[in-house]
C-alpha positions as CSV (number, residue, x, y, z in Angstrom):
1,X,30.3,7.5,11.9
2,X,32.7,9.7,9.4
3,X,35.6,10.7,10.1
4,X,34.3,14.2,10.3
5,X,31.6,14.0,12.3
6,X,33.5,12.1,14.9
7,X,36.3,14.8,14.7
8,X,33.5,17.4,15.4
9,X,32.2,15.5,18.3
10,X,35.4,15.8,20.2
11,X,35.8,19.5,19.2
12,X,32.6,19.3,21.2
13,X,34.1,18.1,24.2
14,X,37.5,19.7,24.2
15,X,35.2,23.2,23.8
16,X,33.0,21.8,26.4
17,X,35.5,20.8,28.9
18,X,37.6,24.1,28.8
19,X,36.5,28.0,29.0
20,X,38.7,28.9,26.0
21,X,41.2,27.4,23.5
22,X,43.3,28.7,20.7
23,X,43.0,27.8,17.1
24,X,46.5,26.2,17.6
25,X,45.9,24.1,20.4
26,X,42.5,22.7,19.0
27,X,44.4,22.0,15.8
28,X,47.1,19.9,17.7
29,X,44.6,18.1,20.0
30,X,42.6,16.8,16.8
31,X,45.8,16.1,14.6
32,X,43.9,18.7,11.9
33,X,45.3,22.4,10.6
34,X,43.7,25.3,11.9
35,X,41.8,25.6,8.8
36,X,39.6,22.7,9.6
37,X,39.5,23.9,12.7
38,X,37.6,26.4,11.8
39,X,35.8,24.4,9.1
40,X,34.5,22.3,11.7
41,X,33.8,25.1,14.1
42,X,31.3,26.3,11.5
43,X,29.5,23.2,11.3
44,X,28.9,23.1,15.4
45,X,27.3,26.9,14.5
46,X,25.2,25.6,11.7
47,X,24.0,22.6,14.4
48,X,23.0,25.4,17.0
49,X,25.9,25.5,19.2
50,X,26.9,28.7,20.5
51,X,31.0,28.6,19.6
52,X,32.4,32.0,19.7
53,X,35.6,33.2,18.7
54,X,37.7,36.1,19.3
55,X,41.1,37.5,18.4
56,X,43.9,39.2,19.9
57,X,46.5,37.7,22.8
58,X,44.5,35.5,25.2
59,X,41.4,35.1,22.0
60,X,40.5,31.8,20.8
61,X,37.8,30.1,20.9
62,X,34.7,28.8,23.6
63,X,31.4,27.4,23.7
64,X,28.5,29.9,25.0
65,X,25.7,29.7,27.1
66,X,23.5,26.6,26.3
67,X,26.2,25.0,24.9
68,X,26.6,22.6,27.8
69,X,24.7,20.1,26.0
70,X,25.5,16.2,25.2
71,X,27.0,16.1,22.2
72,X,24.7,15.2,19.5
73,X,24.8,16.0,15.8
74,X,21.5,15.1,14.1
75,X,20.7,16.9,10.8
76,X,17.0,17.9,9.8
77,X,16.2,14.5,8.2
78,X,17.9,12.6,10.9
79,X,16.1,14.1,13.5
80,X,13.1,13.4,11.8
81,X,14.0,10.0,11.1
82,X,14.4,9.5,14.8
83,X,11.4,11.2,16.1
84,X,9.4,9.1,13.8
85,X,10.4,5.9,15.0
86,X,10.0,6.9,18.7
87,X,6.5,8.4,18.0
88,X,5.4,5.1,16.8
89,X,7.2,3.1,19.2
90,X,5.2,5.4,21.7
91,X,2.2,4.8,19.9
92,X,2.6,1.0,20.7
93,X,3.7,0.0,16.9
94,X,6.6,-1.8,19.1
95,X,5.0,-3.8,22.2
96,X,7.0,-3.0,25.5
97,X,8.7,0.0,24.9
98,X,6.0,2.5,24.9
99,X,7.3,3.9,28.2
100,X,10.7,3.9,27.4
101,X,9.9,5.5,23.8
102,X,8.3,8.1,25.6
103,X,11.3,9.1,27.8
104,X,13.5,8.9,25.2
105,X,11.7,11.4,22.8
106,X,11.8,13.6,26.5
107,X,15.5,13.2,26.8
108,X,15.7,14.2,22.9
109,X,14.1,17.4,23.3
110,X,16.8,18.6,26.1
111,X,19.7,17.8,24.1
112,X,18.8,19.0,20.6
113,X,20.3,22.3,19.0
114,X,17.6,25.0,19.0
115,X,17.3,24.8,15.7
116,X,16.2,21.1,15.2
117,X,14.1,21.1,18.2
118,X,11.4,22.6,16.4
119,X,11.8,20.3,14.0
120,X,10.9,17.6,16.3
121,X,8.3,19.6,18.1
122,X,6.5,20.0,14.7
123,X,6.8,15.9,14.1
124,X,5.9,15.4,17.9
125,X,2.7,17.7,17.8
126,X,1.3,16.9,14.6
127,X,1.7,12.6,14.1
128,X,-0.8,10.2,15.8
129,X,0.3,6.9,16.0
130,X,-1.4,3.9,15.8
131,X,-0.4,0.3,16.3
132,X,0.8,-0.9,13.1
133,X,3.7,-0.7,10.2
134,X,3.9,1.9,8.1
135,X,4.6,2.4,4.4
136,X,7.8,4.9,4.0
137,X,7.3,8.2,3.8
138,X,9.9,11.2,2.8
139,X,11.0,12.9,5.7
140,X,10.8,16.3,3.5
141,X,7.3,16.1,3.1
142,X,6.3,14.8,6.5
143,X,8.3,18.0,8.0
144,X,6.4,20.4,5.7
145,X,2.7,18.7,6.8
146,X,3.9,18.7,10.4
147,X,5.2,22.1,10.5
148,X,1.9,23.2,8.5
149,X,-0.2,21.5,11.4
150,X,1.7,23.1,14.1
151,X,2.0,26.5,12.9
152,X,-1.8,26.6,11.1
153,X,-0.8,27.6,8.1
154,X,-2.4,26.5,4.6
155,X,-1.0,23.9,3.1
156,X,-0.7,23.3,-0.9
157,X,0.5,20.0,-2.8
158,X,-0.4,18.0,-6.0
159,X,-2.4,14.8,-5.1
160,X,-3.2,11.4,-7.0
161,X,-6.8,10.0,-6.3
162,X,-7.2,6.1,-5.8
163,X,-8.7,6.5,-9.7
164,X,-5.4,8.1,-10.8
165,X,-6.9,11.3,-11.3
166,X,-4.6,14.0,-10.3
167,X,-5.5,17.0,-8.9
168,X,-3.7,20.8,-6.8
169,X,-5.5,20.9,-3.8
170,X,-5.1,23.4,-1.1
171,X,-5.9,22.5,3.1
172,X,-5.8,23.7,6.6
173,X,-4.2,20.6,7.7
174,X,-4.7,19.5,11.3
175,X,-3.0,15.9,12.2
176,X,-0.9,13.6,11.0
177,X,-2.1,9.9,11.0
178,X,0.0,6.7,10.9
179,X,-2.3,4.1,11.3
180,X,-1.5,0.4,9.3
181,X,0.8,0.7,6.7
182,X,-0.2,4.0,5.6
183,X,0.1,7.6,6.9
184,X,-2.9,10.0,6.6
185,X,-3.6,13.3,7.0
186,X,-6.5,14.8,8.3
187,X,-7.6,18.3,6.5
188,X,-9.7,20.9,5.6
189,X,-10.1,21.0,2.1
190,X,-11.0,24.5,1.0
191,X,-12.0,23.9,-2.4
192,X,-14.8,21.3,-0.8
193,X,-15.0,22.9,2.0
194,X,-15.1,19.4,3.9
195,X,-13.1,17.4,6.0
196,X,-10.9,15.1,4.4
197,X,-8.0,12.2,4.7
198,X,-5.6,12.0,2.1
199,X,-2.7,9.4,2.0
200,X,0.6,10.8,2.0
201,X,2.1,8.4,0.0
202,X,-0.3,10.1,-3.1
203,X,1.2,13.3,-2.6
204,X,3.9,15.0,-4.6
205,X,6.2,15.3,-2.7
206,X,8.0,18.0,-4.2
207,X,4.9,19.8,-5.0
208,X,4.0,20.1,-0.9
209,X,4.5,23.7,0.3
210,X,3.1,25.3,3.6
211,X,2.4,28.8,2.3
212,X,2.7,31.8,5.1
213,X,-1.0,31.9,4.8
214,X,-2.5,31.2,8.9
215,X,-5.6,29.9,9.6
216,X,-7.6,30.0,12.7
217,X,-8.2,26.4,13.8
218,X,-11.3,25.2,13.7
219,X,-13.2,22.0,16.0
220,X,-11.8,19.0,14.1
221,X,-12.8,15.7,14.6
222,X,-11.4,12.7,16.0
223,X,-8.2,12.3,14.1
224,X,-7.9,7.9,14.3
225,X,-11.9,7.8,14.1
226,X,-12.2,9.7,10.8
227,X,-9.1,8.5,9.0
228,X,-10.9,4.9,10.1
229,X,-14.0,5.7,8.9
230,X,-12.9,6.9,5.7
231,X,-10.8,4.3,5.0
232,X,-13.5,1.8,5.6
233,X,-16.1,3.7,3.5
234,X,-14.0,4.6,0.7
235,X,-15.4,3.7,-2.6
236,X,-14.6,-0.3,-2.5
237,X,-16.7,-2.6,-4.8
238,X,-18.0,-4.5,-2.0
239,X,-18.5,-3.6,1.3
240,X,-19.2,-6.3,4.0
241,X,-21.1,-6.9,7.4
242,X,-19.8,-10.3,8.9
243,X,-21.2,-11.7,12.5
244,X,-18.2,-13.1,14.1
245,X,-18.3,-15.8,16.9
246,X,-16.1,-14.1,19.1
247,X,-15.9,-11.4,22.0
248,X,-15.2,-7.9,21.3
249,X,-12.2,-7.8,22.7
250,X,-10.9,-11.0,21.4
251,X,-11.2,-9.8,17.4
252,X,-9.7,-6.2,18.3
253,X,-6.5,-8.0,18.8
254,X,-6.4,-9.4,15.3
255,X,-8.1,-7.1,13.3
256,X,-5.8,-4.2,12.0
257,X,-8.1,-0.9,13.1
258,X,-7.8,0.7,9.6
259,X,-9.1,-2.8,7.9
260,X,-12.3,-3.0,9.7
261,X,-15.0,-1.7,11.8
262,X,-16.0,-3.6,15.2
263,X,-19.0,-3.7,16.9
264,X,-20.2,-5.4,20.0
265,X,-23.4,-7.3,19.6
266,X,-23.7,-8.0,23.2
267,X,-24.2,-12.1,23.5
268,X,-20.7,-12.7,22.9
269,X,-20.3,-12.0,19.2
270,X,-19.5,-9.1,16.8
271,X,-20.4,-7.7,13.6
272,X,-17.3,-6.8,11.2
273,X,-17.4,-3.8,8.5
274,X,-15.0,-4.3,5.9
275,X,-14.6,-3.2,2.2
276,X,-12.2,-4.9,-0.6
277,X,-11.9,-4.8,-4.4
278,X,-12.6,-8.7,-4.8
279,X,-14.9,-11.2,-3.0
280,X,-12.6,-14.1,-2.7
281,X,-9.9,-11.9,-1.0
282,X,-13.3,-10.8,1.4
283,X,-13.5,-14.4,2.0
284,X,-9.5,-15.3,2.3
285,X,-9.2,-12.4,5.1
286,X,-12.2,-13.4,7.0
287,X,-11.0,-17.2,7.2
288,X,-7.6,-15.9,8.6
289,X,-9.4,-14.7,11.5
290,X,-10.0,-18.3,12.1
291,X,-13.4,-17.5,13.8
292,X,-16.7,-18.6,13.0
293,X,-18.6,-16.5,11.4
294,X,-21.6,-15.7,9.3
295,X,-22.0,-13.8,6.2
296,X,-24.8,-10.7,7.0
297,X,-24.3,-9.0,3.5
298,X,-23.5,-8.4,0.7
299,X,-25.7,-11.0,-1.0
300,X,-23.4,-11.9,-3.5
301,X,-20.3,-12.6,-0.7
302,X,-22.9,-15.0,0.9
303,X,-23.5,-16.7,-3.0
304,X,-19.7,-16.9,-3.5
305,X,-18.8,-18.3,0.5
306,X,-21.6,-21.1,-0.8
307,X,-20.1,-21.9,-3.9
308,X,-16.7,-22.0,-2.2
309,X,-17.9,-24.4,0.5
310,X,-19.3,-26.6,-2.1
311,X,-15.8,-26.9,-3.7
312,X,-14.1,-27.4,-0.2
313,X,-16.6,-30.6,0.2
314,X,-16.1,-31.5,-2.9
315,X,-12.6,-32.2,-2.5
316,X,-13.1,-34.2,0.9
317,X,-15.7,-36.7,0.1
């Protein structure tokens, strides 16, 4: 903590603990001239806090009504920064604290300045979390997507395609979706008039503006199901169906949900969806599951899981 942001926290608490005080006797109490008194004064303004000041014999200063709040100083990127990690705490990304994520994003929303908690209402509303680590995003541009999702308003930014093509593209965006190690967002794009997912971490980020231009929301579907789904059928050069050896509920645990698609086969089994750019990485993921399993299709995964096997022999006579 700086200097100065500690010396505005007590201001905080003198101006909390008294009805009024002089410019004089807040600069003695914090060792400071009245000049950054009222330098620092400014500041609790900017942050939301009600300080107002008067003149004249028996002026000074005091904090106004909805002042009376513990004293802390977040700025915008802060606050996002600590919404964030509670929102995916909540979202079980961290086992065993759900609960007490939860409270804590409560208690967050009592004690923030007015003019951040919309900040975090916008984060809070518009991010689904799912169980998993996620690749860093810029807190700028998540604020912009979340605020355009909360307030329905179109939403314009410059976006690379997993070919590199590059591309304006303008959506009614709906939810924000951190699912793995990517974050998501679930749209409307107008141009294809479609749904659509597009990874945030392809977006400009200085190129994302929510416009003033509202839309009226529309029935959207399942935020985590489509961002799934799409991930699973985008455009990979092989696409998989294994039969795994193992309950249901036993594979959920240790596949990642945006990596593959489960299905219960009923006799204690289930079949695995999964797409990759390569077939030995197909086959060096499905052996870390350390199940049995067979290879359904593609025909040539089942060719190169033979040849492999071979090899494996090979070396153990």
């Amino acid at each position: 903590m700086t200097d100065t942001t500690a010396r505005v926290l007590q201001l905080l608490g003198l101006l909390q603990g008294r009805a009024m005080w002089t410019g004089p006797e807040l600069a003695d109490r914090l060792g400071v001239t009245t000049r950054s008194v009222r330098r620092d004064v400014e500041r609790l303004r900017q942050l939301g806090y009600p300080v107002r000041a008067s003149t004249g014999v028996g002026g000074g200063y005091q904090l106004g009504a909805g002042g009376k709040l513990p004293p802390l100083l977040l700025d915008p990127e802060e606050a996002v920064a600590v919404t964030v990690s509670l929102r995916l705490a909540a979202g079980g990304s961290v086992t065993g604290v759900e609960e007490s994520a939860l409270r804590a994003l409560a208690k967050l929303d009592q004690v923030l300045p007015a003019a951040l908690r919309s900040e975090v209402e916008a984060i809070s509303q518009a991010v689904v979390a799912v169980a998993g680590v996620s690749a860093p995003v810029e807190a700028r541009l998540l604020s912009t997507v979340a605020r355009a999702c909360r307030d329905h308003v179109l939403l314009d930014f410059a976006y690379r395609a997993r070919d590199g093509a590059e591309s304006t593209r303008r959506v009614e965006p709906y939810r924000v979706v951190a699912m793995g190690r990517r974050w998501y967002l679930l749209a409307l794009d107008l141009e294809r008039d479609d749904w659509r997912s597009f990874r945030l971490d392809r977006v400009e980020p200085a190129s994302a503006h929510a416009t003033t231009l509202r839309f009226p929301p529309r029935p959207a579907p399942d935020p985590v199901e489509y961002v799934r789904e799409s991930v699973l059928r985008s455009p990979y050069r092989y696409v998989a169906r294994l039969r795994l050896h193992a309950p249901l509920d036993e594979m959920a645990a240790r596949v990642p949900q945006n990596a593959g698609l489960l299905t219960d086969l009923g006799d204690g089994t289930c079949q695995l969806e999964t797409g990759a750019e390569t077939l030995d990485y197909l086959v060096g993921e499905t052996l870390r599951l350390d199940v049995a399993f067979e290879v359904l299709d593609p025909p040539e995964l089942r060719d190169r899981v033979r040849e492999l096997g071979g090899r494996l022999r090979a070396a153990v006579p």
